[in-house]
C-alpha positions in Angstrom: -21.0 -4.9 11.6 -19.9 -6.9 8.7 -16.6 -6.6 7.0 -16.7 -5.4 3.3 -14.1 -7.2 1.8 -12.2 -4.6 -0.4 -10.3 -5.7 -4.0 -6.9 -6.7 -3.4 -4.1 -4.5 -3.7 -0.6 -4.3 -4.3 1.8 -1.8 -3.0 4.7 -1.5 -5.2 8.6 0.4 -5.5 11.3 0.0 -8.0 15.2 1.3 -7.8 16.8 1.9 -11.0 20.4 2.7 -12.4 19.2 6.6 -12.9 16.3 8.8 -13.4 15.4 8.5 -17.1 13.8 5.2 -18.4 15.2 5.6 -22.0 18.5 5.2 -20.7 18.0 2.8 -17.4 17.2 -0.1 -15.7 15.3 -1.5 -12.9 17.4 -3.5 -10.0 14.9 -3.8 -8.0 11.0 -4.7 -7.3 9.5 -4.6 -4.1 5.9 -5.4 -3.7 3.3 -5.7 -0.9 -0.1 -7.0 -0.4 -2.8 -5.8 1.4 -6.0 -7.6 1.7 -9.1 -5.8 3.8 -7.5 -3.0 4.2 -4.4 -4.7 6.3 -0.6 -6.0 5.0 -0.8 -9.6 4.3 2.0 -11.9 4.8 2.6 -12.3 0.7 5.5 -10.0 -1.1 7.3 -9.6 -4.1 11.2 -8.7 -3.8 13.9 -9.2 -6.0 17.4 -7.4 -7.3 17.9 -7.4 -10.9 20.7 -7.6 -12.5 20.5 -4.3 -15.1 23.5 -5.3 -17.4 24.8 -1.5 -17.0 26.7 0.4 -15.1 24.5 2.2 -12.0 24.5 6.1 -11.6 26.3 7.8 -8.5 23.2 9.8 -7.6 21.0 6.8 -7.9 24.2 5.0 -5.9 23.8 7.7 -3.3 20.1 7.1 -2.9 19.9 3.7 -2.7 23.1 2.5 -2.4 23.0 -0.6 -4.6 26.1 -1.0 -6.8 26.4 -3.1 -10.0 29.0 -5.6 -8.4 26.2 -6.6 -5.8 23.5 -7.3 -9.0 26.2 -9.5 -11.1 24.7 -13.1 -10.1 20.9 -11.6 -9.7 18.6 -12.2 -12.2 17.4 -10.5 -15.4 14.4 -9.0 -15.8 12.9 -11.7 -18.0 13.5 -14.0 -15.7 11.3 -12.7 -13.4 8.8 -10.8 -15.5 6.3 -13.9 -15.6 6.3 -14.1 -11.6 5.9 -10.5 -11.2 2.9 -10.4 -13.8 1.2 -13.1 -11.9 1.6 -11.3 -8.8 0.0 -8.5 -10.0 -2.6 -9.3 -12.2 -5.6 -8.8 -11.2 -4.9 -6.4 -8.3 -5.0 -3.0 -7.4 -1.8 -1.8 -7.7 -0.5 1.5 -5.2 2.4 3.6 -6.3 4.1 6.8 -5.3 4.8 9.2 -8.0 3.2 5.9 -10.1 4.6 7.1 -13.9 8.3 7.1 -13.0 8.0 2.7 -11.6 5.4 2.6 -14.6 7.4 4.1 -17.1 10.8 1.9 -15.8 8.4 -1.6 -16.4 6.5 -1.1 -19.3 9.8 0.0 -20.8 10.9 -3.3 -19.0 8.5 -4.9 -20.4 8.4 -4.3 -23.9 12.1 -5.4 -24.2 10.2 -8.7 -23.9 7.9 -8.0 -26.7 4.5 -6.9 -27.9 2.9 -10.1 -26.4 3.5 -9.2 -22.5 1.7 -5.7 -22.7 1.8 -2.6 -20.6 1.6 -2.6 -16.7 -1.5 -1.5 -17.3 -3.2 -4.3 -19.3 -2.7 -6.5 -16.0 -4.0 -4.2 -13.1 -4.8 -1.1 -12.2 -2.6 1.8 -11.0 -3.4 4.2 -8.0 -0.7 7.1 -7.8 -0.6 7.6 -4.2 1.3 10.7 -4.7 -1.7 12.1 -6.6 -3.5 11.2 -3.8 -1.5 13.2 -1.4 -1.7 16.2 -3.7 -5.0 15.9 -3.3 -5.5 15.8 0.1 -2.7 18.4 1.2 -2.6 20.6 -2.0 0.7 22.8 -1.0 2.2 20.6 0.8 5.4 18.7 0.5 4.2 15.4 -0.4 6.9 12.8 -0.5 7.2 9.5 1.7 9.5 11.2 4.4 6.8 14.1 4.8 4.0 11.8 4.8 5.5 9.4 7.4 6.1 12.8 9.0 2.3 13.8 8.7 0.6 10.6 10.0 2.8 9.1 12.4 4.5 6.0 10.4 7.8 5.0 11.6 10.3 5.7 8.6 13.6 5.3 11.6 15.4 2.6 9.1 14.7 4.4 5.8 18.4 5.7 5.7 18.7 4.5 2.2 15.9 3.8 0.1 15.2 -0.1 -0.5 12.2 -1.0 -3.1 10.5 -3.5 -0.3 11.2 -1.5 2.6 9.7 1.2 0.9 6.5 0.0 0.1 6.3 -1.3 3.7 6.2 1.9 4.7 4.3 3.8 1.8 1.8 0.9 2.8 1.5 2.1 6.2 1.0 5.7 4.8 -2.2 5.1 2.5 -3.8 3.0 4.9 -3.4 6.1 7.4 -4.4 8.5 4.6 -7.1 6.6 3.3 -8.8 6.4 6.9 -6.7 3.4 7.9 -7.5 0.0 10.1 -5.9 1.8 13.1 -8.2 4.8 13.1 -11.4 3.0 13.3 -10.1 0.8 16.4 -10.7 1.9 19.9 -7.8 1.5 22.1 -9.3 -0.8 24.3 -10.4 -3.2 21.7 -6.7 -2.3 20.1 -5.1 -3.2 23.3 -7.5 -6.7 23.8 -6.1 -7.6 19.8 -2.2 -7.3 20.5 -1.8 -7.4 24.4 0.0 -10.2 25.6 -2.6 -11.5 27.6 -5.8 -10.9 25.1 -8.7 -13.2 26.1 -9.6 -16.2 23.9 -13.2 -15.3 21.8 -15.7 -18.1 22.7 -18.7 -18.7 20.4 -22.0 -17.9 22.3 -24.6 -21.0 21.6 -28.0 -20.3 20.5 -29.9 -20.4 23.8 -27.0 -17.7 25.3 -27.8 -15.4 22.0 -31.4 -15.4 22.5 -31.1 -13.5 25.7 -28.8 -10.9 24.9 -30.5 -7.6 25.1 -30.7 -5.0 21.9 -29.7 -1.7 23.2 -30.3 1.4 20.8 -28.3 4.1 21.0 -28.8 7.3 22.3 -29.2 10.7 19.7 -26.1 11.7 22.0 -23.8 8.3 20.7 -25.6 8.5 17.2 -24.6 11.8 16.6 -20.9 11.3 18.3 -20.9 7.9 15.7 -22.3 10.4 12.7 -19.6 13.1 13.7 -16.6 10.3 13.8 -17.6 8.9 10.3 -17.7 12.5 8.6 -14.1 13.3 10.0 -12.9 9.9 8.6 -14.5 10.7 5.3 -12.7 13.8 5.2 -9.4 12.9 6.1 -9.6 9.8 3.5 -10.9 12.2 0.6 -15.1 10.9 0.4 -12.9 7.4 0.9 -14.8 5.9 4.2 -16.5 2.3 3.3 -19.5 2.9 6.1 -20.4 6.7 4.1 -19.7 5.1 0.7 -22.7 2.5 1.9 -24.7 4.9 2.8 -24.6 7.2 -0.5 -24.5 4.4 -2.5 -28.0 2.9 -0.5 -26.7 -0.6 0.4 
């Protein structure tokens, strides 16, 4: 089967001095790409220094303190970067309108010319998301990781890039992730220590490999696993999406 390349995207976190973006600052942007539905190498992650004193509940939370930020840099001086890194992408973010709010407000202390976050990419609020699929459930990263098996075990204090590691590990599991659609054995021949070199077959070996059709027992047992994955991923699996949409 053919891979469908999907749009790049960007999962993003922020930490701020405090809760309310009329009165705060951002210290710190943590961003992570994915590509094909799997993290890339390529990350945004810097501490900002916020030129204000830091809030002892945000303190608590993340555990930043303005002494650490005195020799980072200021937002502007990073805005440009950050932009670039974005633009263009799909950009994933939990409970999106607070890190929204925090960098257009960001932002426009630069002035009218640089925009809203939104003018540069687009914004999926992976909380909504959540809500969407577990209506009356709890819903925050700690529950998720909980609820599809990511490994949170160093999240004792949040951390902007550590973060969006981990919230990208949660929307690739609740939008059907990579993991789900590999069996283990092909898992196992991708990571293992001692997977086996692929070896491209020439011509005259192609010709002579058989076409086996599938049974109605492994065609319905291939029509079953796509529905569950297009359930659990909210009408989100690629392979159904083709189907409905007659490619």
């Amino acid at each position: 089967m053919t891979a469908v390349n999907a749009p790049r995207q960007i999962v993003l976190d922020t930490e701020t001095t405090g809760l309310e973006v009329e009165n705060h600052r951002i210290i710190e942007i943590g961003c992570i790409e994915i590509r094909n539905r799997r993290r890339t190498d390529r990350h945004f992650h810097h501490y900002v220094n916020p030129e204000q004193d830091i809030d002892e509940g945000a303190y608590q939370v993340h555990g930043i303190s303005r002494a650490e930020l005195a020799g980072k840099p200021l937002f502007r001086d990073i805005a440009r970067d950050l932009i670039d890194f974005l633009n263009g992408s799909e950009v994933i973010i939990h409970n999106a309108a607070f890190d929204e709010g925090f960098i257009d407000k960001e932002l426009a202390r630069l002035g009218p010319d640089w925009g809203r976050l939104r003018d540069h990419c687009t914004i999926t609020d992976s909380l909504a998301l959540a809500r969407e699929l577990h209506p009356g459930q709890k819903n925050g990263l700690d529950a998720l990781c909980t609820r599809y098996g990511v490994d949170n075990s160093t999240r004792d204090l949040h951390g902007a890039l550590l973060d969006a590691r981990i919230l990208a590990d949660v929307y690739l599991a609740m939008t059907g992730g990579q993991a789900a659609l590999l069996l283990e054995e092909e898992s196992a021949a991708v990571t293992g220590a001692g997977a086996a070199k692929a070896h491209r077959l020439l011509p005259e070996r192609r010709e002579r490999l058989p076409t086996i059709a599938p049974t109605a027992a492994e065609l319905a047992a291939h029509h079953e696993r796509l529905d569950a994955l297009d359930a659990s991923s909210g009408g989100r699996c690629v392979w159904r999406k083709l189907e409905r949409d007659g490619s």
